[in-house]
C-alpha positions, 0 to 999 in steps of 0.5 A: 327695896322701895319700889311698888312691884307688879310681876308677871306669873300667867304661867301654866304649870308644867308647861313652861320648864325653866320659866316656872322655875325662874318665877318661883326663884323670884318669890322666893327671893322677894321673900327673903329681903325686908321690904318696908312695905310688905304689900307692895308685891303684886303677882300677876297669875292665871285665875285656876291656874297658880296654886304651884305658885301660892306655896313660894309667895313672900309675906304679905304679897298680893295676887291679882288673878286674870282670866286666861284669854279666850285663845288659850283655853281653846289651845288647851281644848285643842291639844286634845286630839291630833286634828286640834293640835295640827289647827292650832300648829297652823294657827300658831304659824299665821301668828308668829308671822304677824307678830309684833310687841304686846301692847299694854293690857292696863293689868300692871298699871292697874296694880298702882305699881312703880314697876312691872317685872316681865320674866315669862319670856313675853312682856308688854309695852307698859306704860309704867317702867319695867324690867324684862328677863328675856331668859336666853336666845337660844332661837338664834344659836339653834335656828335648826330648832324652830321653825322660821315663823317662830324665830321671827316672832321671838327677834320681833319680840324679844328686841322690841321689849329689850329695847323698851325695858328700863332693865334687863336681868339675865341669869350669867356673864355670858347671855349678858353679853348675848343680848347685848351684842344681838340688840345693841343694848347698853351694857348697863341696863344688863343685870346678872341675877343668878335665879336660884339658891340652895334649899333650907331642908329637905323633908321626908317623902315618898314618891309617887313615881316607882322606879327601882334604884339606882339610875341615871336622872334626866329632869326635862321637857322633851324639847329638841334642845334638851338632846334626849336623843344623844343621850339614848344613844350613850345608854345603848353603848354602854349596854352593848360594852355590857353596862346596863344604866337605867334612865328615868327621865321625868318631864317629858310629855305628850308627843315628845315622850311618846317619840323618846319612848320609840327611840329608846325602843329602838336602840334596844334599850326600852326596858332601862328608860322611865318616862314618868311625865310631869311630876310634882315637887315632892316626887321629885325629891324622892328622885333625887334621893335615888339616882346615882348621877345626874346627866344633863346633856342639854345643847342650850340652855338659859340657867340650867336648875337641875344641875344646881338641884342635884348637886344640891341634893347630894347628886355627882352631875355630867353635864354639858361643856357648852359655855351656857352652862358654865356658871351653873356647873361651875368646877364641880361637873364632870363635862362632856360634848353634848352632840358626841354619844361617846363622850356622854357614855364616858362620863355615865360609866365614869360615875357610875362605877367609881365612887371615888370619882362621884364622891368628889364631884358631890364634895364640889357641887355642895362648896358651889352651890354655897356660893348662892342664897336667895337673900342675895339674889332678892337683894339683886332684884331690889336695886335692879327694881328701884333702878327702874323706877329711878330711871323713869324710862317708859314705853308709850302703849301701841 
């Protein structure tokens, strides 16, 4: 790789699911290739707000930190108490309906970079090449999920900055031929870069979160997409056919987890759901280590890291039969139809009590999880990051 790259990292930890994830996946890739000049890697993260990254930075990386804006601060001020959060949802919606494409900031040409790698879902019209992940477009597949000033501000956005990317990198065949088809976008400014690869060990934890063994694990934020509801549902006929399967679902927060908690409740099932919120790397690891299946009942996603986790782990995955979770399950997921609690209940009850079922689904994830390496994706960056700076193709800031 040639190329002198600045790469977006303002994220905030745990608040962003999948899109830290993808973050990390790209240093840790970076890290894995030879770069002739070490140095040329800069990220770009949040002053007081990156030390999840720092531990996954390649050699030699540099970080420019920024001051987190003056609204974001005041939004985390808000998220306090009831009466912020229903101003800020009122502000949010005068916002979403006034948007239009981030104009340069001067932060990534202020880098001396040849390129700036957007992969936050929110870019800027850079004056220098640059790359953009727009990581999926779910607002137009589940437009029930969002309100309209957000489905608004995400088709302004997410056009306006696939249209001015030198290139664009997404996670499977399939959201390849999404954004290409919704956008017009040349198909050969589209990169598939799978944005995960396999652990190189696993070291000895204790978890912070107690639970007892063994359960059911569903690692996600509490969003309407990730289907926590479906889910309660099949744990609450399992328990009527007289099969208790507890539930520990870490990730969900705030007013979400608070509205999983009362379904769960009400189905009669409160006692076999663990809501254990946000949890760090290592506590995750010891989850893993005690959960008979992963079920991941989610009706959309853009990549989808918990059932590559687990079947990394050693974990037998159920997972969803949408198309968007193809590449990530592969042969090795016992599949079901994400809105049906039956199917869902099926699969559950099928890997919890046959063995022989779990043993080959765990047999199949590990052969596909093989099949991906950091080395190769970092590879993948680097020609797609020189490409951009070849193409020499700008975006003038508005």
């Amino acid at each position: 790789m040639e190329a002198r790259v600045a790469i977006d990292a303002r994220v905030e930890y745990g608040r962003a699911g999948g899109v830290q994830q993808g973050v990390v996946a790209i240093a840790s890739a970076l890290a894995a290739i030879d770069r002739p000049d070490p140095e040329a890697l800069t990220f770009v993260t949040l002053d007081g707000l990156d030390d999840w990254l720092r531990p996954h930075l390649p050699p030699g990386a540099t970080v420019r930190t920024v001051e987190s804006s003056g609204a974001r601060r005041v939004a985390r001020h808000m998220r306090a108490s009831r009466p912020g959060r229903l101003a800020l949802s009122a502000a949010v919606e005068l916002r979403n309906w006034s948007a239009r494409p981030r104009s340069s900031s001067g932060i990534f040409e202020s880098t001396n970079s040849d390129v700036a790698l957007f992969a936050t879902q929110r870019a800027e019209l850079s004056t220098i090449p640059f790359v953009y992940v727009p990581h999926d477009l779910q607002h137009r597949h589940l437009p029930e999920l969002f309100r309209a000033s957000e489905r608004h501000r995400r088709e302004v956005e997410y056009r306006a900055y696939c249209e001015a990317a030198a290139m664009i990198v997404v996670f499977t065949e399939w959201a390849a031929d999404d954004v290409a088809g919704a956008y017009g976008i040349d198909p050969e400014r589209i990169v598939v870069i799978p944005p995960w690869a396999p652990r190189a060990d696993r070291p000895a934890v204790v978890s912070k979160v107690s639970v007892d063994h063994p359960y059911a694990l569903f690692p996600a934020q509490a969003w309407p997409h990730k289907n926590h509801a479906s889910l309660l549902e099949a744990v609450s006929l399992l328990r009527h056919d007289g099969l208790d399967v507890p539930l520990v679902c870490p990730g969900a927060t705030g007013d979400a987890a608070a509205a999983v908690r009362r379904h769960a409740v009400a189905l009669g099932i409160g006692d076999l759901v663990a809501l254990p919120g946000y949890v760090d790397d290592l506590s995750m690891e010891a989850l893993w280590r005690g959960a008979r299946c992963l079920v991941f009942p989610s009706l959309f996603e853009g990549w989808g890291y918990p059932v590559l986790e687990a079947m990394d782990a050693g974990v037998p995955v159920a997972c969803s039969a949408g198309r968007y979770l193809d590449a990530v399950a592969g042969d090795a997921a016992l599949r079901f139809d994400p809105i049906d609690p039956c199917a869902i209940a099926d699969a559950l009850r099928t890997l919890w009590l046959n063995d022989a079922a779990a043993e080959v689904h765990v047999a199949r994830g590990r052969a596909h999880v093989a099949t991906f390496s950091w080395r190769a994706m970092g590879e993948r960056y680097g020609v797609v990051l020189d490409r951009a700076m070849a193409s020499g193709r700008r975006k003038a800031a508005v």
